[in-house]
C-alpha positions in Angstrom: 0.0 0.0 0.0 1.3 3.5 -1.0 1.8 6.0 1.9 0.2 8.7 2.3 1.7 11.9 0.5 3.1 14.2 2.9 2.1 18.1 3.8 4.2 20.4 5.9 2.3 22.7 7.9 3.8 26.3 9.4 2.3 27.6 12.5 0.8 24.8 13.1 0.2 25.6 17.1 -2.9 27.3 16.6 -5.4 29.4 14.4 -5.5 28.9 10.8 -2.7 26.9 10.8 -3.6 24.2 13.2 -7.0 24.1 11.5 -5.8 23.5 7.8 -3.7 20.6 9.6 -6.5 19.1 10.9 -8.3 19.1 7.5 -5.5 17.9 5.6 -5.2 15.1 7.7 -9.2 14.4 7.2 -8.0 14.4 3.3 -5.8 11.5 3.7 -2.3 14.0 4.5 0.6 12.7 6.2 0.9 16.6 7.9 3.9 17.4 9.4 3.3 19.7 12.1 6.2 22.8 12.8 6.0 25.5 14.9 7.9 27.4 17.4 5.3 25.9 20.8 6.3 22.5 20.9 3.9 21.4 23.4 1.1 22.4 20.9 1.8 20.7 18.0 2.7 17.5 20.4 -0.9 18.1 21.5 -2.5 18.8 18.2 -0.4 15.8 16.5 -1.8 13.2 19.3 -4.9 14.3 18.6 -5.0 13.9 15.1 -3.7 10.5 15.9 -6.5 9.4 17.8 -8.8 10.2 15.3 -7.0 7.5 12.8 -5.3 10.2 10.7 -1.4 10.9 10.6 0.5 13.9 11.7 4.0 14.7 12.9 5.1 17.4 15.3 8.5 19.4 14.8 9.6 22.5 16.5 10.9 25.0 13.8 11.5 28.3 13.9 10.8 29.6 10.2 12.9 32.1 10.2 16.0 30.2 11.3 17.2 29.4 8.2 19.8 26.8 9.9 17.4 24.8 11.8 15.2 25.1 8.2 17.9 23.2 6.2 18.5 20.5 8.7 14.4 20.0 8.9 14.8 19.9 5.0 17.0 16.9 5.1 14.4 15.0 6.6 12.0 14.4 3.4 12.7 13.3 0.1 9.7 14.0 -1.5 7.1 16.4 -0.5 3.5 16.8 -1.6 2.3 20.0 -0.5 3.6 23.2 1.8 1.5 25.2 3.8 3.5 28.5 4.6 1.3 30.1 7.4 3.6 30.8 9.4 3.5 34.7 9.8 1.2 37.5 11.8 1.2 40.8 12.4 2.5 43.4 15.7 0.8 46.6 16.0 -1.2 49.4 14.4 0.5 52.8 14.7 0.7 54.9 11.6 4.3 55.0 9.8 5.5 58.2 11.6 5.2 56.3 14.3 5.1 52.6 14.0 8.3 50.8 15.8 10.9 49.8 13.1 11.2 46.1 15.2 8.0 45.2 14.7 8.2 45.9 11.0 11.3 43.7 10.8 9.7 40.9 12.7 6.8 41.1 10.8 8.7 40.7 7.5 10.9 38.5 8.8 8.4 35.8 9.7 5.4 36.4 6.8 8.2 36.6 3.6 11.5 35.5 5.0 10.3 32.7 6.8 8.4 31.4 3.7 11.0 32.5 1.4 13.5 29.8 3.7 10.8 26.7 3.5 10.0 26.8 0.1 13.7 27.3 -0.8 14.7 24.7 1.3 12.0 22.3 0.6 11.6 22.7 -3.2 13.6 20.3 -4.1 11.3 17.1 -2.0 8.2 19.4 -3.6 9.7 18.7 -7.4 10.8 15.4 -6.7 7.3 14.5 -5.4 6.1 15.1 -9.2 3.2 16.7 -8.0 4.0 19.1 -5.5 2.3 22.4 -4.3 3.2 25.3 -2.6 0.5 27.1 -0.8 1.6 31.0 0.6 -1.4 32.4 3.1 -0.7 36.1 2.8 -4.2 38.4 3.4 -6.1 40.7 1.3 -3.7 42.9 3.3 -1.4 41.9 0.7 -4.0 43.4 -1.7 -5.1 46.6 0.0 -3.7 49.1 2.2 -5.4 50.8 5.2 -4.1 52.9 8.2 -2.7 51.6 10.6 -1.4 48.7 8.7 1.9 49.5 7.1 4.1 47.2 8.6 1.6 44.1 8.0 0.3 45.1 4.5 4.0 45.5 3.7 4.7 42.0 4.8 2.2 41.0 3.3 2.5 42.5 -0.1 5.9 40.3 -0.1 4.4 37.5 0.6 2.0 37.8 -1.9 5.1 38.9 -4.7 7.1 36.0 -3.3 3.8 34.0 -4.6 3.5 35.3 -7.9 7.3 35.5 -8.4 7.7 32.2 -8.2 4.8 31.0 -10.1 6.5 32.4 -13.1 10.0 31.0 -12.5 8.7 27.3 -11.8 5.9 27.1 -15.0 6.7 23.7 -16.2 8.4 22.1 -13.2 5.2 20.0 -11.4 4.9 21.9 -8.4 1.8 24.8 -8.4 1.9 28.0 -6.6 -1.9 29.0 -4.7 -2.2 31.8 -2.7 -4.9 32.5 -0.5 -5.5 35.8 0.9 -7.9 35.9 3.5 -9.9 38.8 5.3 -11.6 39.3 8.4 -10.7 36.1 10.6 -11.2 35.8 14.2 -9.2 32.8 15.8 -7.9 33.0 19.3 -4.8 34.6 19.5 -4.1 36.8 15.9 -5.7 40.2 17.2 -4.6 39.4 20.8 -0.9 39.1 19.3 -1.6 42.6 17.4 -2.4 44.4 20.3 0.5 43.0 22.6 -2.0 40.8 24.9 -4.7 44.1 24.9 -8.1 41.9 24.9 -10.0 44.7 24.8 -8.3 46.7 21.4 -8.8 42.6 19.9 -12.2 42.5 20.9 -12.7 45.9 18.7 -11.8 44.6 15.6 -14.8 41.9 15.3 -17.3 44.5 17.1 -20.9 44.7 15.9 -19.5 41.8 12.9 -22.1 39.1 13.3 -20.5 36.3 11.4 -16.1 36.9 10.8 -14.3 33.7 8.8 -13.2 31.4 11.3 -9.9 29.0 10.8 -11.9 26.0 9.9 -13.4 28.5 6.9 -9.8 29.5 5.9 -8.4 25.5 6.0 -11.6 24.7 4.0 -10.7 26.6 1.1 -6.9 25.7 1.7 -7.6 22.0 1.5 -10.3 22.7 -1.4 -7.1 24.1 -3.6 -4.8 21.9 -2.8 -7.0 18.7 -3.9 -8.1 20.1 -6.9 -6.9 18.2 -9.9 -2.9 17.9 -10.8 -3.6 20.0 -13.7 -5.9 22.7 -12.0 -4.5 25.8 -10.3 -5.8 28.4 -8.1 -2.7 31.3 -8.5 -5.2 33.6 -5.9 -8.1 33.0 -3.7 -9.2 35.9 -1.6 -12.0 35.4 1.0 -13.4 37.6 3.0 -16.9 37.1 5.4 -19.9 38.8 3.7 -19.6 41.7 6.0 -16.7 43.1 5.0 -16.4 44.7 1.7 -12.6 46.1 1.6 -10.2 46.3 4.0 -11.5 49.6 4.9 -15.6 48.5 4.4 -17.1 46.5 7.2 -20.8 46.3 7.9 -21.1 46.1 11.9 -24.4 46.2 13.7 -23.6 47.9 16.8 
């Protein structure tokens, strides 16, 4: 019996990214489960187990490009990459956003893919049907104020996408990118707002239904089983309620 094809997973400890692991499993995924919290993905891989599916944990830190290469030597082929790794620190205007948190933020939404699909490229071609999925945000798409440093990030991400799209056409490996909108999970506006529940609890005021992560791994694990031949280059998704980045309907 063949085993099953394998999908790496970034940020898998929670949110988005431990969702779309959960969902590739379902599909018949080998996931391999990395993030930085190594009790989570422990925690989420167990569980996965249980429920007769396969998953792997490993603690990575994307943007250490080192500890990247050595988890690269691990796989000979690879069927799919999940790069979800990423998130975003504040919302101060430019004058006077802090130049840290713009550096972080690039540092884990574009470097940090830029170093696993590098190093994992090779296990994607090899795979002879590989895919690359890069979640940046309709951020990436749109700016608003207060969001230079993520929708900068974010822009690279979605470049880094469409980049290399073109400079792979003909290899087997696709390139999806899905940019989603207004999500709530647990800990994304928390992280914005340094812990402030109540600045995170603003963002989703008087919005009666926001995506969730199971609506985000839905359409991640809908584009990556489409057909070998079938690609989606960009998916954006947004809840009904919110028009633009800058147009939300909120019934307050």
């Amino acid at each position: 019996m063949p085993s099953a094809p394998i999908a790496v997973v970034t940020g898998a400890s929670s949110g988005i990214g431990a969702a779309t692991a959960r969902q590739l499993a379902a599909a018949g995924y080998r996931v391999v489960l990395t993030a930085r919290r190594k009790d989570r993905i422990e925690a989420l891989a167990e569980e996965i187990v249980a429920a007769g599916q396969q998953a792997m944990p490993y603690a990575l830190d994307v943007t250490d490009r080192a500890a990247v290469d050595e988890f690269a030597t691990a796989f000979k082929t690879i069927a799919v990459l999940v790069n979800n790794a990423g998130g975003a620190l504040g919302a101060d205007p430019v004058a006077t956003s802090d130049p840290a948190d713009w550096r972080q933020m690039y540092e884990t939404n574009v470097l940090g893919t830029l170093n696993l699909t590098q190093a994992l490229l090779p296990a994607l071609t090899a795979s002879g049907d590989g895919t690359v999925v890069v979640l940046s945000s309709t951020a990436g798409h749109g700016t608003y104020e207060g969001g230079g440093g993520y929708v900068a990030a974010k822009h690279g991400a979605h470049v880094l996408a469409e980049t290399l799209r073109l400079e792979i056409v003909g290899t087997p490996v696709r390139v999806i990118e899905v940019a989603p909108g207004m999500v709530r999970t647990e800990e994304f506006a928390l992280t914005r707002f340094d812990g402030d529940a109540e600045k995170a609890a603003k963002v989703y005021a008087g919005v009666a239904e926001p995506l969730t992560a199971d609506d985000v791994a839905e359409t991640i694990t809908w584009a990556v089983t489409r057909p070998s031949h079938v690609n989606i280059d960009l998916l954006v998704v947004r809840p009904r309620a919110q028009a633009s980045n800058t147009k939300v309907h909120r019934e307050l």
